[in-house]
Structures are given as structure tokens and as C-alpha cells.
PQR file of N, CA, C, O and H, with PARSE charges and radii, in Angstrom:
ATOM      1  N   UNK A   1      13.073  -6.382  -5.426 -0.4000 1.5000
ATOM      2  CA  UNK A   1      12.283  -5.229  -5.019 -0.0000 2.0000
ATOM      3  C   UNK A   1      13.169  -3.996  -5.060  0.5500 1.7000
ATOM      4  O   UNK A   1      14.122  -4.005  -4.281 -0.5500 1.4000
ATOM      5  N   UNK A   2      13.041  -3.153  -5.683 -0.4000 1.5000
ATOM      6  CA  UNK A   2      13.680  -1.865  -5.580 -0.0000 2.0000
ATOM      7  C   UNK A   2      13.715  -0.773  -4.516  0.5500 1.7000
ATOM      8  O   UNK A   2      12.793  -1.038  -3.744 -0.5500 1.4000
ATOM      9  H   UNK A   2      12.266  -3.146  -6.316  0.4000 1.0000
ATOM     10  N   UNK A   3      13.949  -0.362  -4.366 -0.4000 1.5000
ATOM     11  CA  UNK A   3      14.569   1.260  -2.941 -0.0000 2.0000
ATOM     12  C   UNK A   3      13.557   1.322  -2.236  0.5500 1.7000
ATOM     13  O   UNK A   3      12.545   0.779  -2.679 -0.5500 1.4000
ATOM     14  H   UNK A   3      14.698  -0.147  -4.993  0.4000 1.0000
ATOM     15  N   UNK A   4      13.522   1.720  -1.458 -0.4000 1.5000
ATOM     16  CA  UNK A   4      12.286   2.018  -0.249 -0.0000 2.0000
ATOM     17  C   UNK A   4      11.124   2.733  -1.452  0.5500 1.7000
ATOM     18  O   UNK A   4      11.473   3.746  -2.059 -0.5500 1.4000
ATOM     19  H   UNK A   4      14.345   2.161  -1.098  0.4000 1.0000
ATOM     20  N   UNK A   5       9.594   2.032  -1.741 -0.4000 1.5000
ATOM     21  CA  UNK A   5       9.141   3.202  -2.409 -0.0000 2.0000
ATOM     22  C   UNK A   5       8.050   3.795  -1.115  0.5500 1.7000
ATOM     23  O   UNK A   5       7.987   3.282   0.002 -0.5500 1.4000
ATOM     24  H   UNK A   5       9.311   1.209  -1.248  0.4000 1.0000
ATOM     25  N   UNK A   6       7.177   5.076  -1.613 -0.4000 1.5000
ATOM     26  CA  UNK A   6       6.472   5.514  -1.559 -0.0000 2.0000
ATOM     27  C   UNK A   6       5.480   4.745  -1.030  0.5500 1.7000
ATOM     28  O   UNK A   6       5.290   3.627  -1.509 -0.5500 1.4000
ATOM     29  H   UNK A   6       7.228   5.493  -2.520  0.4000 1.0000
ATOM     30  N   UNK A   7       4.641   5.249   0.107 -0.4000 1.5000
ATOM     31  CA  UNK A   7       3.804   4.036   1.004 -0.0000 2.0000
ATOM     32  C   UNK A   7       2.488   3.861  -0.465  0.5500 1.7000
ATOM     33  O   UNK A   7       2.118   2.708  -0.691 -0.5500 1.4000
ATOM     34  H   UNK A   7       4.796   6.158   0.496  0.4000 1.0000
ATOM     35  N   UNK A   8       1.932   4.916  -1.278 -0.4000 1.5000
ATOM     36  CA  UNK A   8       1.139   4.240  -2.084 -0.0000 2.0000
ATOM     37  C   UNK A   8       1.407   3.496  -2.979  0.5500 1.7000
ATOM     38  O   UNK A   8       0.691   2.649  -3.515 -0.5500 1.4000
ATOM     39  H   UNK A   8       2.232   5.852  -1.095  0.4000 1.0000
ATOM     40  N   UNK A   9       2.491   3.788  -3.190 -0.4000 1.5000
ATOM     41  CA  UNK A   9       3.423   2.865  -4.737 -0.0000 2.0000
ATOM     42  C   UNK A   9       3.601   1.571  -3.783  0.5500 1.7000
ATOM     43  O   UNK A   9       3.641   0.615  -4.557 -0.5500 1.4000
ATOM     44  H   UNK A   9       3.073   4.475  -2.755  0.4000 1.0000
ATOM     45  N   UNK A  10       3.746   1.036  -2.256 -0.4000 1.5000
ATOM     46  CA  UNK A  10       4.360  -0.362  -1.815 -0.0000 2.0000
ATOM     47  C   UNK A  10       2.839  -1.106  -1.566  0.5500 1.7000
ATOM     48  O   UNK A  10       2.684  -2.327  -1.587 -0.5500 1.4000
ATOM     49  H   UNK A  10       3.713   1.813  -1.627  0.4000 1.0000
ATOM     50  N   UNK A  11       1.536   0.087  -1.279 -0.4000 1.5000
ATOM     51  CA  UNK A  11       0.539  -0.949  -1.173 -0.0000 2.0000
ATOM     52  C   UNK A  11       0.194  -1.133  -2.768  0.5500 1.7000
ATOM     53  O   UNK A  11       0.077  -2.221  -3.333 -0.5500 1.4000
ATOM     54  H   UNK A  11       1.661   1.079  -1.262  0.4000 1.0000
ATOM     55  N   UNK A  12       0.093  -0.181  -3.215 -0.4000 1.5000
ATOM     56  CA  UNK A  12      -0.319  -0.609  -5.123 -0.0000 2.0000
ATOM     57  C   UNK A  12       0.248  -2.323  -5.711  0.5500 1.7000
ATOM     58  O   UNK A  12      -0.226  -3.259  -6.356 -0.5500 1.4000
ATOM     59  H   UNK A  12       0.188   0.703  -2.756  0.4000 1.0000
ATOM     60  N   UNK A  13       1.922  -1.868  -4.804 -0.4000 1.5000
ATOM     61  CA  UNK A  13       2.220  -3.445  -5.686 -0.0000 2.0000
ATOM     62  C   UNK A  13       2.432  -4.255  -4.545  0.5500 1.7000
ATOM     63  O   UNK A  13       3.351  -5.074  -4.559 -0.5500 1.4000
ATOM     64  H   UNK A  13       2.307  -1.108  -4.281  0.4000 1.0000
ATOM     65  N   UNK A  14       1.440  -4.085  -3.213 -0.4000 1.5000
ATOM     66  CA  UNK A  14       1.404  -5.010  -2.764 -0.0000 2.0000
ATOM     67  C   UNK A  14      -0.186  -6.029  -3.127  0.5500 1.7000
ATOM     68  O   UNK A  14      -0.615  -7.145  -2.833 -0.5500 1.4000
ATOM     69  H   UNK A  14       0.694  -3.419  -3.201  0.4000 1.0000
ATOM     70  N   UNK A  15      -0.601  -4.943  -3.850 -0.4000 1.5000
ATOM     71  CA  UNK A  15      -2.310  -5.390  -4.254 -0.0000 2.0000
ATOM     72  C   UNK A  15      -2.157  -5.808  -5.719  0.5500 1.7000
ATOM     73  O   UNK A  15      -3.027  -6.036  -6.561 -0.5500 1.4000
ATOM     74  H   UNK A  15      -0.252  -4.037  -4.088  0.4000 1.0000
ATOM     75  N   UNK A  16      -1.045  -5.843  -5.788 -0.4000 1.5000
ATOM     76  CA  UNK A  16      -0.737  -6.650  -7.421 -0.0000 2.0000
ATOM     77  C   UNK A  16      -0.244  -7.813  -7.100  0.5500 1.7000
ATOM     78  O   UNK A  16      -0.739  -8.805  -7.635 -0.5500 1.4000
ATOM     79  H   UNK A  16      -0.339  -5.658  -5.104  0.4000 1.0000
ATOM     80  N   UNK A  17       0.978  -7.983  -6.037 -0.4000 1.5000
ATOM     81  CA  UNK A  17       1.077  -9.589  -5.604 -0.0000 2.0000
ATOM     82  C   UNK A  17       0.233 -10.026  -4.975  0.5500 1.7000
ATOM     83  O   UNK A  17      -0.056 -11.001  -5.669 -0.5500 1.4000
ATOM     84  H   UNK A  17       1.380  -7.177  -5.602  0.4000 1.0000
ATOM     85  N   UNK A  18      -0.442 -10.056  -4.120 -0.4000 1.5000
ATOM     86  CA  UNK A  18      -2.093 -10.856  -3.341 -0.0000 2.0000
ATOM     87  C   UNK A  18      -2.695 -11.023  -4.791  0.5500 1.7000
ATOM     88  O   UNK A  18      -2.919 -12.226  -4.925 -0.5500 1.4000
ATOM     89  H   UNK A  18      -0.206  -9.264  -3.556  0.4000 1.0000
ATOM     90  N   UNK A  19      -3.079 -10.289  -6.017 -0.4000 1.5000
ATOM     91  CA  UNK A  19      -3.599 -10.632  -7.474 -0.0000 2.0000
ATOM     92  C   UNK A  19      -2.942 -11.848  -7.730  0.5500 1.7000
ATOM     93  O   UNK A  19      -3.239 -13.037  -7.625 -0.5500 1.4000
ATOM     94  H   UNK A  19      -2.897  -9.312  -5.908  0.4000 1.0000
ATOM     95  N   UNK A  20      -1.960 -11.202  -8.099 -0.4000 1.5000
ATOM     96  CA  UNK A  20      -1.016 -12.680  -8.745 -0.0000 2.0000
ATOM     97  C   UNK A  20      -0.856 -13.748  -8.084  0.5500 1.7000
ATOM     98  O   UNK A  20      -0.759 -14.866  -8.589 -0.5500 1.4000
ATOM     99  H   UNK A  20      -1.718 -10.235  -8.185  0.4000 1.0000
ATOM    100  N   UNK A  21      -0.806 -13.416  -6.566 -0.4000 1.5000
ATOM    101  CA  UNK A  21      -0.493 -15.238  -5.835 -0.0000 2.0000
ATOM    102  C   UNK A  21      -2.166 -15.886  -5.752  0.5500 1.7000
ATOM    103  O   UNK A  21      -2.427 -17.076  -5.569 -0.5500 1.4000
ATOM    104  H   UNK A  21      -0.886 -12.507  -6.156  0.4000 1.0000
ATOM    105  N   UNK A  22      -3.306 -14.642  -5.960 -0.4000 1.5000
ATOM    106  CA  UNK A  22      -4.129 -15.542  -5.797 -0.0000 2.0000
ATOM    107  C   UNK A  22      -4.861 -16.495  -6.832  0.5500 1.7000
ATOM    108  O   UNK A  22      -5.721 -17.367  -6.701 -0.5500 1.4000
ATOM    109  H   UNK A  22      -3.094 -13.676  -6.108  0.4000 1.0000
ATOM    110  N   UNK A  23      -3.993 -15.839  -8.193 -0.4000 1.5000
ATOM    111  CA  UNK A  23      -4.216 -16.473  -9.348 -0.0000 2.0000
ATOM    112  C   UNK A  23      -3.887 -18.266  -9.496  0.5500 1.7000
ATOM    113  O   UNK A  23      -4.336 -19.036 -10.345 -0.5500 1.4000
ATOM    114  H   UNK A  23      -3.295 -15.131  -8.299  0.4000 1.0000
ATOM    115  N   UNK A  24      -3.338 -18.439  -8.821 -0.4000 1.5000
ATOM    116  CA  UNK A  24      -2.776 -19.738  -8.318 -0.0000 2.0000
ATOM    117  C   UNK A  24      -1.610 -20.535  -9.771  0.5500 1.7000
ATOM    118  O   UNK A  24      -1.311 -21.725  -9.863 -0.5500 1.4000
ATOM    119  H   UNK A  24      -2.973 -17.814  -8.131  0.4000 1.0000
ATOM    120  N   UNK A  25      -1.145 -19.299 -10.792 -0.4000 1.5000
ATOM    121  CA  UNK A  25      -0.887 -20.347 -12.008 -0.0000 2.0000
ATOM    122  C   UNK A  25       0.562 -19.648 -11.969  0.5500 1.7000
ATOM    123  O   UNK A  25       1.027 -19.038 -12.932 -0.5500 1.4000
ATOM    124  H   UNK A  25      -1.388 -18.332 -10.717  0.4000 1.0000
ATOM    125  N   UNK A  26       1.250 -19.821 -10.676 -0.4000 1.5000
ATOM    126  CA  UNK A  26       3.002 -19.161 -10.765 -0.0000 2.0000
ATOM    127  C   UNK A  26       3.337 -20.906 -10.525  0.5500 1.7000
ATOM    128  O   UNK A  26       2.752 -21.943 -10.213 -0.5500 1.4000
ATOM    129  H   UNK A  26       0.872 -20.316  -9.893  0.4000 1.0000
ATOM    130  N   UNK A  27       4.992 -20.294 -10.992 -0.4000 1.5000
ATOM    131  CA  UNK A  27       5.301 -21.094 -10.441 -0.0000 2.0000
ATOM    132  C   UNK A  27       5.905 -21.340  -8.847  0.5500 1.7000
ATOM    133  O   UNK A  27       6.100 -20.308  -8.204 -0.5500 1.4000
ATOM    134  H   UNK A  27       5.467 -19.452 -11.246  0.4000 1.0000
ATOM    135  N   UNK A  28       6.187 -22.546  -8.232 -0.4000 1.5000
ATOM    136  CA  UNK A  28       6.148 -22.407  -6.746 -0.0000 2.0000
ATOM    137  C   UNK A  28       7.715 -21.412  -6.066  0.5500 1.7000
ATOM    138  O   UNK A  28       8.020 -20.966  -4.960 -0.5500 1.4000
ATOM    139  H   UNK A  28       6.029 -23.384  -8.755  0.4000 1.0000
ATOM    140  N   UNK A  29       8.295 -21.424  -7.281 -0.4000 1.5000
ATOM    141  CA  UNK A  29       9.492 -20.390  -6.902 -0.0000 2.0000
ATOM    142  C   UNK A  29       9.076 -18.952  -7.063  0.5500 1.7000
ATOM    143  O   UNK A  29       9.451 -17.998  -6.383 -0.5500 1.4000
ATOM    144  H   UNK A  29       8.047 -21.786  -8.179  0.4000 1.0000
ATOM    145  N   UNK A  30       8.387 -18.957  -7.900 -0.4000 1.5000
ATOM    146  CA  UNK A  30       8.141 -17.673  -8.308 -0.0000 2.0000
ATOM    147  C   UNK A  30       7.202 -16.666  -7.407  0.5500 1.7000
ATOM    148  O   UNK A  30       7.361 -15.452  -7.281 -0.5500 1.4000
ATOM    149  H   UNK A  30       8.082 -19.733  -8.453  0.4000 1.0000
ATOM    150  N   UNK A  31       6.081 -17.570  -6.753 -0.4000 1.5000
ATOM    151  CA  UNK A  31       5.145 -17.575  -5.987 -0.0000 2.0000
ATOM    152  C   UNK A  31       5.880 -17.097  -4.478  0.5500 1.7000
ATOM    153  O   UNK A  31       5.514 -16.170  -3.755 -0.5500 1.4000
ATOM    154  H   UNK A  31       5.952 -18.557  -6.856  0.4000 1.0000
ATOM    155  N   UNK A  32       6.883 -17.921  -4.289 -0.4000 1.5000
ATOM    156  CA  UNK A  32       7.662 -17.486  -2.882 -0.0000 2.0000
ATOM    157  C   UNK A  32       8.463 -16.329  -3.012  0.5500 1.7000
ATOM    158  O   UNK A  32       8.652 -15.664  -1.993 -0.5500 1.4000
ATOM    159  H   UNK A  32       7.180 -18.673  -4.876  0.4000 1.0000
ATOM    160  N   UNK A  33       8.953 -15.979  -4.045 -0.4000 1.5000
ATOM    161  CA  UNK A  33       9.883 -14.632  -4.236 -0.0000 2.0000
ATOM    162  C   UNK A  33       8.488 -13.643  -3.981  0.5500 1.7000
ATOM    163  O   UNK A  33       8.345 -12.745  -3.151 -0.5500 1.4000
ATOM    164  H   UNK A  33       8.799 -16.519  -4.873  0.4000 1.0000
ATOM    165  N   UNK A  34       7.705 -14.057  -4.814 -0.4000 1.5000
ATOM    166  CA  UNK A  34       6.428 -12.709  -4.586 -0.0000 2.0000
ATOM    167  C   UNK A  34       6.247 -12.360  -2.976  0.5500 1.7000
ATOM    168  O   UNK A  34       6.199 -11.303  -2.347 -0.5500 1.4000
ATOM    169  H   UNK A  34       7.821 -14.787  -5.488  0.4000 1.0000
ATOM    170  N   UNK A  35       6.159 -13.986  -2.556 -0.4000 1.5000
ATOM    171  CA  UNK A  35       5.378 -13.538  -0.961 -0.0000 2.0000
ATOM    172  C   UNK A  35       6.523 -12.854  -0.317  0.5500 1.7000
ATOM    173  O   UNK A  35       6.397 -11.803   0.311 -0.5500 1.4000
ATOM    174  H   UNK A  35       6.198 -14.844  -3.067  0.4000 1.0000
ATOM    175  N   UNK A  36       7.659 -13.489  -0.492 -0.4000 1.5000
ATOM    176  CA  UNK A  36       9.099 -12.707   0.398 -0.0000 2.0000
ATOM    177  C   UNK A  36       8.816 -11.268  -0.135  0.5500 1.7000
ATOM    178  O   UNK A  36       8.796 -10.472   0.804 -0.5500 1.4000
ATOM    179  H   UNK A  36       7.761 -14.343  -1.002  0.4000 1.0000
ATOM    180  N   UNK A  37       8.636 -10.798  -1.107 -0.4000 1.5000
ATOM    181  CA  UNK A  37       8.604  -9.443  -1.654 -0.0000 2.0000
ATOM    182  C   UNK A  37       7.723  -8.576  -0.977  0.5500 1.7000
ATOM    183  O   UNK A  37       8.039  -7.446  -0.603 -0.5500 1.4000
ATOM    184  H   UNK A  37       8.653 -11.444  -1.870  0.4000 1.0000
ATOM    185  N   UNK A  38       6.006  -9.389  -0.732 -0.4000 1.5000
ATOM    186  CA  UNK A  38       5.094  -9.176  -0.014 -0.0000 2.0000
ATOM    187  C   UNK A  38       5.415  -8.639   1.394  0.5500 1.7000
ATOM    188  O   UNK A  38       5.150  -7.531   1.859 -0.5500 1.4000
ATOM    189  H   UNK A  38       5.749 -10.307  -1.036  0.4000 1.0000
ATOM    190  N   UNK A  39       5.895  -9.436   1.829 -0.4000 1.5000
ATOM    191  CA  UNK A  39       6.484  -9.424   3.203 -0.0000 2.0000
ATOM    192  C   UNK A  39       6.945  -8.086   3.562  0.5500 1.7000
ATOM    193  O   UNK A  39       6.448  -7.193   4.247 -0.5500 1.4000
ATOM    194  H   UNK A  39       6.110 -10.336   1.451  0.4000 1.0000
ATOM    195  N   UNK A  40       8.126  -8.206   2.852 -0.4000 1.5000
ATOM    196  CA  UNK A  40       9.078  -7.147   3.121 -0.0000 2.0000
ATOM    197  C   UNK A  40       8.448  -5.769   2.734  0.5500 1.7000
ATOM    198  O   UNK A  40       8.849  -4.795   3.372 -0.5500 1.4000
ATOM    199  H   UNK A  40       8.530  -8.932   2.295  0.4000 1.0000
ATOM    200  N   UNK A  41       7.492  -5.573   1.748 -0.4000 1.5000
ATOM    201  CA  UNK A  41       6.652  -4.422   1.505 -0.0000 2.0000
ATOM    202  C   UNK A  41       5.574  -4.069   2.660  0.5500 1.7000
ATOM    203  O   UNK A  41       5.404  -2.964   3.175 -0.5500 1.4000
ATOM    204  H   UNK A  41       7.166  -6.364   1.231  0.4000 1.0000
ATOM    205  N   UNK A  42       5.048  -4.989   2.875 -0.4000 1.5000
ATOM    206  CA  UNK A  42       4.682  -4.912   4.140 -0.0000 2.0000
ATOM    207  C   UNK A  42       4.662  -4.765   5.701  0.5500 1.7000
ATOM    208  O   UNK A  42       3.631  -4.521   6.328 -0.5500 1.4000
ATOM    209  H   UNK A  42       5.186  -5.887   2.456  0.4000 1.0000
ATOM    210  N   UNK A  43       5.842  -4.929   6.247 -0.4000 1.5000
ATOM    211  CA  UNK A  43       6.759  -4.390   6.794 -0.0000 2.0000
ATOM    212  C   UNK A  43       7.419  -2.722   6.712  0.5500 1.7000
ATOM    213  O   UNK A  43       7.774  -2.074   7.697 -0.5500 1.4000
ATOM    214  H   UNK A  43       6.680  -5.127   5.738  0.4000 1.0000
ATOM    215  N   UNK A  44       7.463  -2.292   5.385 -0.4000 1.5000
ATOM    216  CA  UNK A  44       7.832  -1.094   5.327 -0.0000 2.0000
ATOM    217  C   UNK A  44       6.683  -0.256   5.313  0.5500 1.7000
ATOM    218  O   UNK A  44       6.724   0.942   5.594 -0.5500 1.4000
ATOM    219  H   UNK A  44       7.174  -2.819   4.585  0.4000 1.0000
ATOM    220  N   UNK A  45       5.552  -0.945   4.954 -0.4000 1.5000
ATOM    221  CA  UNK A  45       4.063  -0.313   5.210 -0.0000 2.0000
ATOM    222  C   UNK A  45       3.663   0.064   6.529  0.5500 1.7000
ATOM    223  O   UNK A  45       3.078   1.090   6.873 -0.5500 1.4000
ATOM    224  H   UNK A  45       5.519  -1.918   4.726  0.4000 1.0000
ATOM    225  N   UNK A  46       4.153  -1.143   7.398 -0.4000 1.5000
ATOM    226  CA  UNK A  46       3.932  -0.729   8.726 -0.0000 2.0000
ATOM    227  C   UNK A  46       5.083   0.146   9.609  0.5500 1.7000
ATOM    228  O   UNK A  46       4.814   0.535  10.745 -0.5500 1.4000
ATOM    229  H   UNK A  46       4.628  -1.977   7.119  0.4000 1.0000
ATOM    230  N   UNK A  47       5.927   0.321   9.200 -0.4000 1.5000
ATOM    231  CA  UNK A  47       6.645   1.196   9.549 -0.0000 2.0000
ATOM    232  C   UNK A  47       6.729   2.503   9.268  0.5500 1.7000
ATOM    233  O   UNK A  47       7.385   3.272   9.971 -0.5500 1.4000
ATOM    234  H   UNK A  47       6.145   0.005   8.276  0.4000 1.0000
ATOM    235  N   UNK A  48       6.225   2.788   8.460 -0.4000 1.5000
ATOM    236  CA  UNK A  48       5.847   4.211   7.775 -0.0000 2.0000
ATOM    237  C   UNK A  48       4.475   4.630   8.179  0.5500 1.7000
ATOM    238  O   UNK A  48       3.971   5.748   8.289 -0.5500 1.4000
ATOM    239  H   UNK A  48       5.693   2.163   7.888  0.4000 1.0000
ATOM    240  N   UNK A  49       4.020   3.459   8.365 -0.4000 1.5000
ATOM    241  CA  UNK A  49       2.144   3.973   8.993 -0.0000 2.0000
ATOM    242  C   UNK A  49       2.466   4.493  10.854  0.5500 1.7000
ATOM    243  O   UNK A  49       1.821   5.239  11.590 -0.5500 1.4000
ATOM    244  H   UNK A  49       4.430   2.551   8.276  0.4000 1.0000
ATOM    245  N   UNK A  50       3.539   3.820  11.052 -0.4000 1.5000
ATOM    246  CA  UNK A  50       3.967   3.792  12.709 -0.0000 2.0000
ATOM    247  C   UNK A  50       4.813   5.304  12.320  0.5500 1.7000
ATOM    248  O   UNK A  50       4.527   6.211  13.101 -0.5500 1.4000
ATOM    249  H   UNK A  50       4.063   3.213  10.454  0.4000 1.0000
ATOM    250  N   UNK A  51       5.398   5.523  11.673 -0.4000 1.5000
ATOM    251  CA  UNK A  51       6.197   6.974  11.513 -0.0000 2.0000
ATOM    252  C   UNK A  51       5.483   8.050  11.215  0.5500 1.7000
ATOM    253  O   UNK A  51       5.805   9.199  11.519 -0.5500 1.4000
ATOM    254  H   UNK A  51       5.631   4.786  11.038  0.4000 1.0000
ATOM    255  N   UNK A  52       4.032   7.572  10.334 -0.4000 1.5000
ATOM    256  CA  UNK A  52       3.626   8.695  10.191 -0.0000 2.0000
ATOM    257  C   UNK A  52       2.754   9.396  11.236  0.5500 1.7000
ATOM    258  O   UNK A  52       2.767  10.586  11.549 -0.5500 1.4000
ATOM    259  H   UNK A  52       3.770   6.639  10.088  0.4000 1.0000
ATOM    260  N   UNK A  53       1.873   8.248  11.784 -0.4000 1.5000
ATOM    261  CA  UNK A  53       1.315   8.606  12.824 -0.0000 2.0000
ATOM    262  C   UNK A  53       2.075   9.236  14.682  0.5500 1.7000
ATOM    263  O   UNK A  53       1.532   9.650  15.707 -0.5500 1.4000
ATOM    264  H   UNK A  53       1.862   7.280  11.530  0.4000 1.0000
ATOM    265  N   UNK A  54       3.289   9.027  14.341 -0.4000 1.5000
ATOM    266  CA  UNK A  54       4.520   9.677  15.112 -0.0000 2.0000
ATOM    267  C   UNK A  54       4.182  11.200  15.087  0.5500 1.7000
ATOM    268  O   UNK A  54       3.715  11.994  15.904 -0.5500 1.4000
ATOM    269  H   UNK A  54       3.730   8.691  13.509  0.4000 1.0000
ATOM    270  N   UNK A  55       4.591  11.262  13.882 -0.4000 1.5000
ATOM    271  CA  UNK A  55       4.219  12.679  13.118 -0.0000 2.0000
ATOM    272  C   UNK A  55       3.373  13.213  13.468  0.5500 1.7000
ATOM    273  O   UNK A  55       3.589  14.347  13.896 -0.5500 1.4000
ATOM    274  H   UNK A  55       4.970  10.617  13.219  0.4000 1.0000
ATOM    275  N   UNK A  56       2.418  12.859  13.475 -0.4000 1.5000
ATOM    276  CA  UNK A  56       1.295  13.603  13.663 -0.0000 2.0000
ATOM    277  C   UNK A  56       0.796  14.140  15.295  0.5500 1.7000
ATOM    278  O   UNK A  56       0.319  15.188  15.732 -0.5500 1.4000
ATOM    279  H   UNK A  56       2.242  11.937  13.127  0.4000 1.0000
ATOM    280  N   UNK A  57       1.102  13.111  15.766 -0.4000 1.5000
ATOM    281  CA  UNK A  57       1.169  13.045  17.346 -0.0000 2.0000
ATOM    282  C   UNK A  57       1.802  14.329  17.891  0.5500 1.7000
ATOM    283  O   UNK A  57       1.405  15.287  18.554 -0.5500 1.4000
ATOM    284  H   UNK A  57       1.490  12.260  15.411  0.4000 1.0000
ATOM    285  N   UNK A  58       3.082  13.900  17.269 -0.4000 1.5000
ATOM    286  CA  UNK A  58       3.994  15.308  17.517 -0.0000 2.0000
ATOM    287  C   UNK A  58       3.239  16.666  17.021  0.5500 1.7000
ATOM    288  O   UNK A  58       2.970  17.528  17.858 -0.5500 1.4000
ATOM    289  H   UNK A  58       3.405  13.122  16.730  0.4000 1.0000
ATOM    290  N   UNK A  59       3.073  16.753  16.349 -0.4000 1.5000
ATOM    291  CA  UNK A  59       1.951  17.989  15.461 -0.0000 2.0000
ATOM    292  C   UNK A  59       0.979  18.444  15.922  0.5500 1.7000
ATOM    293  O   UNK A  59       0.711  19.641  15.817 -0.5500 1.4000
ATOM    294  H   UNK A  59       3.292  16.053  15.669  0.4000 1.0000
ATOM    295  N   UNK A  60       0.112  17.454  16.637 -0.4000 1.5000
ATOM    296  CA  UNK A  60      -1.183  17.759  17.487 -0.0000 2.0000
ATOM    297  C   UNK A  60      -0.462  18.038  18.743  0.5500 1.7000
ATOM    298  O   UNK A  60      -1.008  18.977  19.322 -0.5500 1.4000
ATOM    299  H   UNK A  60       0.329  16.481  16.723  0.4000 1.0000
ATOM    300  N   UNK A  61       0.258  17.713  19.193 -0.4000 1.5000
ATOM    301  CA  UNK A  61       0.934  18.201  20.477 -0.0000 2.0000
ATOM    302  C   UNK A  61       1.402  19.565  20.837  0.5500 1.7000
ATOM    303  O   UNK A  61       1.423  20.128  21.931 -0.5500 1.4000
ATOM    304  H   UNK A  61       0.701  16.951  18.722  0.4000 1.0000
ATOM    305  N   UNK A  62       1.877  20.072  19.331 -0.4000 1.5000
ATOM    306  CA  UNK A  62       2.301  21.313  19.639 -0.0000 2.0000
ATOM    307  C   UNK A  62       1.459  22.162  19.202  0.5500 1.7000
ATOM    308  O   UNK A  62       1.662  23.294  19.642 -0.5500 1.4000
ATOM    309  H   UNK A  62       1.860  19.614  18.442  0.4000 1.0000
ATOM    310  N   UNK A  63       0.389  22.038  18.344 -0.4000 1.5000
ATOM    311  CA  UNK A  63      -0.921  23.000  18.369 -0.0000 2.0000
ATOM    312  C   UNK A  63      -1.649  22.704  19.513  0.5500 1.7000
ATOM    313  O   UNK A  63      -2.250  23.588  20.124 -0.5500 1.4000
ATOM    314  H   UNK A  63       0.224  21.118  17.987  0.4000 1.0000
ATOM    315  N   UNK A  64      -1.652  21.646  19.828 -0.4000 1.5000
ATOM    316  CA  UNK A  64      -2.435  21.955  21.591 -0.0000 2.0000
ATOM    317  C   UNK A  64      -1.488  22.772  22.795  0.5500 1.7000
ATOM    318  O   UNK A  64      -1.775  23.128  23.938 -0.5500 1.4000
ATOM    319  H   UNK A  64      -1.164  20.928  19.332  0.4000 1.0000
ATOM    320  N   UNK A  65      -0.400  22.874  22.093 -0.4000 1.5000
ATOM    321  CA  UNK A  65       0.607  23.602  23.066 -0.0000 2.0000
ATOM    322  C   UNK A  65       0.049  24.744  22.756  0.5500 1.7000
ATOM    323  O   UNK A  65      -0.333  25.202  23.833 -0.5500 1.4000
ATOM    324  H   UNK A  65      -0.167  22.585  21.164  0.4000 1.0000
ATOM    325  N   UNK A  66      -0.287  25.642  21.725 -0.4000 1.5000
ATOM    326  CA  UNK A  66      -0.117  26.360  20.776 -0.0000 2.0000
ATOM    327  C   UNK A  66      -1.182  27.150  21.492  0.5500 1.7000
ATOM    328  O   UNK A  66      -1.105  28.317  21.877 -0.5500 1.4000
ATOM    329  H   UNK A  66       0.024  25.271  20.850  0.4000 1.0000
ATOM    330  N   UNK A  67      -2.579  25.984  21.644 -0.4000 1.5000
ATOM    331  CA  UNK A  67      -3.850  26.620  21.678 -0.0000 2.0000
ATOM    332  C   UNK A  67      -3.763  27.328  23.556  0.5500 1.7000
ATOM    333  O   UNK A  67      -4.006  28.473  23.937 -0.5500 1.4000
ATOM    334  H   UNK A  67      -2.641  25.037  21.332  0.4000 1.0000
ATOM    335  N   UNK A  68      -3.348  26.163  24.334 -0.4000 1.5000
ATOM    336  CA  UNK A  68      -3.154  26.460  25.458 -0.0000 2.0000
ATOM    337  C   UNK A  68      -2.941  27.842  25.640  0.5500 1.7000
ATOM    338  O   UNK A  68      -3.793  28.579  26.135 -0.5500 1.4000
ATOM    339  H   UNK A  68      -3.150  25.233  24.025  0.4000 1.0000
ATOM    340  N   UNK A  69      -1.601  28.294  25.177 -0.4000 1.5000
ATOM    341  CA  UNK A  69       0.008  29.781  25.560 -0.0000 2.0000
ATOM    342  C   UNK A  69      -1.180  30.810  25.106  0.5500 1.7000
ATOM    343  O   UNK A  69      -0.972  32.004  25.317 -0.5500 1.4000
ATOM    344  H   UNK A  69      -0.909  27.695  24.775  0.4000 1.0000
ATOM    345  N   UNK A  70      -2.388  30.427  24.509 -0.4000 1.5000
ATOM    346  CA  UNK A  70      -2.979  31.753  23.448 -0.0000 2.0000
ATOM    347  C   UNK A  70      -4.140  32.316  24.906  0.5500 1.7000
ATOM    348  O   UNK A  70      -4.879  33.290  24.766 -0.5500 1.4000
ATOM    349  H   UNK A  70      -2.557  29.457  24.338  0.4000 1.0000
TER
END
């Protein structure tokens, strides 16, 4: 798996391995590298969905600060 990608680029090819493992015609090594791959993309999915929504939190916080001071 290559560098941290982009949360649409990690679900894109996470919706290409669920394709391929559900094709059922890997082989059983090949099949487990996918899911470990899966995994770990998934994981960074949820961590970036947990960061982004951080973000935002923070953001709405300070325009409600914003709206308040006015």
C-alpha cells in the first residue's frame, strides 16, 4: 500500500478490494494481503473522518463565538 492517500483515493480502492475479494477467484495469499490492505485503509478512513469532523467542531465553535461578540 503506498503513503497515506487522500480519504477519496483510500475509499475508491477500498471499493476495489471488497470487488476483488468478493470475486472469490484470488488466490488465498493474495486474498489476505488485500484484506490486510483493506484493513489498514480503513483505519486511516476512520481516522481522518474522526479528524475531520474535529475540524469542523472547532470551526462551528468559533463562528458561534463569532455570532455571540456581534
Amino acid at each position: 500500500m503506498p503513503k497515506k492517500m487522500k480519504f477519496q483515493e483510500a475509499m475508491n480502492r477500498l471499493d476495489e478490494i471488497v470487488t476483488l475479494l468478493n470475486n472469490n477467484q484470488l488466490e488465498l495469499e493474495e486474498a489476505m494481503s488485500l484484506f490486510e490492505e483493506g484493513i489498514k485503509l480503513s483505519n486511516q478512513c476512520d481516522k481522518q473522518l474522526k479528524e475531520f469532523e474535529m475540524k469542523m467542531d472547532e470551526l462551528l465553535k468559533v463562528e458561534a463565538q463569532n455570532d455571540s461578540a456581534e
